[in-house]
C-alpha positions in Angstrom: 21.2 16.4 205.3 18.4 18.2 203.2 19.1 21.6 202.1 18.8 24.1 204.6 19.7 27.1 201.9 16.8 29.8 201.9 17.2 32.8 199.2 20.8 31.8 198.7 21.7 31.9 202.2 22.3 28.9 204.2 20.5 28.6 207.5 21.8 25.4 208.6 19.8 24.2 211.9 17.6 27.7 212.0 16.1 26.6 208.7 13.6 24.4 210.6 12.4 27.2 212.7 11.1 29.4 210.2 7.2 30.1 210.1 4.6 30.4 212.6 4.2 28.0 215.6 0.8 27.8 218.4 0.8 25.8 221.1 -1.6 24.6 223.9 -0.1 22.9 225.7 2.8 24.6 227.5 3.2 24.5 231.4 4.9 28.0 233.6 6.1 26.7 237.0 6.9 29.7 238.8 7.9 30.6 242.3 5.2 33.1 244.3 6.2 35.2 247.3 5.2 33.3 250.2 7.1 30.4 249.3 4.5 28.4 247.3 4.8 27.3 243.6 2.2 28.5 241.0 2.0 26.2 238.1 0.3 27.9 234.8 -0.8 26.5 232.2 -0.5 28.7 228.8 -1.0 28.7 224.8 1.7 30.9 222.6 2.2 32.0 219.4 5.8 31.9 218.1 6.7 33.6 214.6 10.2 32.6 213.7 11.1 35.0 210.4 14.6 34.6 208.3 16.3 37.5 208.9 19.5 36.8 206.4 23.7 37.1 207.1 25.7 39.4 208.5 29.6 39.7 209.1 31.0 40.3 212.2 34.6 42.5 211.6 34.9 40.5 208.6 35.9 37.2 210.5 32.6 35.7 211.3 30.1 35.5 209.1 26.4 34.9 211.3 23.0 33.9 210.2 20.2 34.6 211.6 15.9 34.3 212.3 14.2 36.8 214.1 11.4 35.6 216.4 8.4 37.0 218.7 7.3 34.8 221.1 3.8 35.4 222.9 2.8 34.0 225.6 -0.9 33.4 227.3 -2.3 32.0 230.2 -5.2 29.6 229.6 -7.2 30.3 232.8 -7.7 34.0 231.9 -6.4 34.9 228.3 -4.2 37.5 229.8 -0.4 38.0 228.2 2.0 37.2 231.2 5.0 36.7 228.5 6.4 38.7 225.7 10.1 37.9 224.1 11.7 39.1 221.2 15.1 38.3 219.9 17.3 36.3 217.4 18.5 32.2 217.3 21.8 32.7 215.5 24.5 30.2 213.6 27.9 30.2 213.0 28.5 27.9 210.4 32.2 28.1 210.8 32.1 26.7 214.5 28.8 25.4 214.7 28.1 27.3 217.0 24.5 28.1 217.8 23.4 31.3 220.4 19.9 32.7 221.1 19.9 36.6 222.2 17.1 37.6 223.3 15.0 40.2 225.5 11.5 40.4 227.8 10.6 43.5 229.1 11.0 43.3 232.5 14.7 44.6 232.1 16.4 41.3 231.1 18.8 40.3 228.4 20.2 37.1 227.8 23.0 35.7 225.2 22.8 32.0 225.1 25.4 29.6 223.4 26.0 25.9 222.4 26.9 23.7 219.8 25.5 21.6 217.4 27.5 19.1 214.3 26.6 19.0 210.8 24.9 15.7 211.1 22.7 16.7 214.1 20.1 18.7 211.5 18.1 19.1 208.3 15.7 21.0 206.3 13.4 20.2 208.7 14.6 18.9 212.3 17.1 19.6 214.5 17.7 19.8 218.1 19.0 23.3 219.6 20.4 23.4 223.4 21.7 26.8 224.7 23.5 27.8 228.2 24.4 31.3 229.6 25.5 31.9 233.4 25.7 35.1 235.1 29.5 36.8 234.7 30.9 33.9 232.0 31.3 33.8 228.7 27.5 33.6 227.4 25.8 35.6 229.6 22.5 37.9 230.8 22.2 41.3 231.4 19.6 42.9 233.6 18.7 46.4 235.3 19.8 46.9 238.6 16.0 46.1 239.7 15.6 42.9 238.9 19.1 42.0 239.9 18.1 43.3 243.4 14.7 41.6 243.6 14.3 38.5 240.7 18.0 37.8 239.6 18.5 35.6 237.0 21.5 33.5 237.5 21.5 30.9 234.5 19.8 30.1 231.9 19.7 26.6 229.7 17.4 25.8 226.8 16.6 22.9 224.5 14.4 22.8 221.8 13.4 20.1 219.7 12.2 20.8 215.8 10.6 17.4 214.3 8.7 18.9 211.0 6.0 20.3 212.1 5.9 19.4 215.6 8.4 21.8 217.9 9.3 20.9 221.9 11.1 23.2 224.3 12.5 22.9 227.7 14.0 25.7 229.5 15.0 26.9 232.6 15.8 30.2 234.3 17.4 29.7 237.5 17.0 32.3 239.6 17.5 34.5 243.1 13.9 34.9 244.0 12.4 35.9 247.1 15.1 35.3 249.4 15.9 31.9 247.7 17.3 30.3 244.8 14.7 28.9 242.5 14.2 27.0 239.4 11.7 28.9 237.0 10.6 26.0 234.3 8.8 26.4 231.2 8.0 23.4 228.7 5.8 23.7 225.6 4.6 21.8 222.7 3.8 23.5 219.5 2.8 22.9 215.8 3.2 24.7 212.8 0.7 26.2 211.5 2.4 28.4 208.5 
């Protein structure tokens, strides 16, 4: 394992995140009203920033990287996704979580794990989970638990130097029916 210590604080698997990632390439399949599926194709900008330590009632120590991720759709240019939140380590457990927010009234705290040999400076491979009512979980307003509930949540993204991959899924209570809202992006870093 390469160092992953930044300004005398150790990042572990977050170190490869840090800096500024574009992408073209990503695909939105999402479900529309009448029943049909509306795939999108987008480009995003993803700004991963290293945000430092902090202790948690002085028996977990966390660090952490701040991110923005923007989010574009290629036919028209127009923003259809805006997230902001934090991917988060706990060296002591290895545990990895991703909080974050959009705002259509939806919170989510993701967890997983990852081993000490599973990362670097420069690569590592990140998988979160969170389920409605357990343990790592989502939060939304009464709204879109009424009309778009999200359910579950799962997430993995891949870091390879400069070349980053994600998968995810939000599985939701849409419409009347369950569906599976997919997202899967390619992306390089640029800074």
């Amino acid at each position: 394992m390469t160092d992953t210590t930044i300004d005398g604080i150790d990042y572990g698997p977050l170190a490869c995140l840090i800096g500024t990632w574009k992408g073209e390439k990503g695909m939105d399949i999402a479900p529309e009203e009448d029943g049909s599926i509306e795939e999108s194709p987008y480009y995003e900008t993803l700004v991963f920033s290293a945000a430092g330590d902090v202790d948690n009632a002085e028996k977990q120590n966390l660090t952490f990287v701040r991110y923005h991720q923007q989010v574009f759709r290629i036919s028209t240019g127009e923003q259809f996704h805006d997230q902001v939140g934090y991917w988060i380590w706990d060296k002591a457990t290895n545990t990895i979580m991703n909080s974050y927010s959009i705002p259509r009234g939806v919170s989510i705290v993701a967890g997983g794990t990852i081993a000490d040999d599973k990362f670097t400076a420069t690569s590592a491979l990140l998988r979160v989970e969170a389920t409605d009512g357990e343990e790592w979980g989502i939060a939304q307003s009464p709204f879109m638990r009424d009309n778009a509930k999200t359910t579950a949540y799962k997430m993995a993204m891949k870091v390879d130097g400069d070349k980053m991959s994600y998968s995810q899924t939000t599985f939701l209570d849409i419409y009347g029916r369950a569906f599976d809202h997919t997202d899967k992006s390619g992306l390089i870093k640029v800074a």
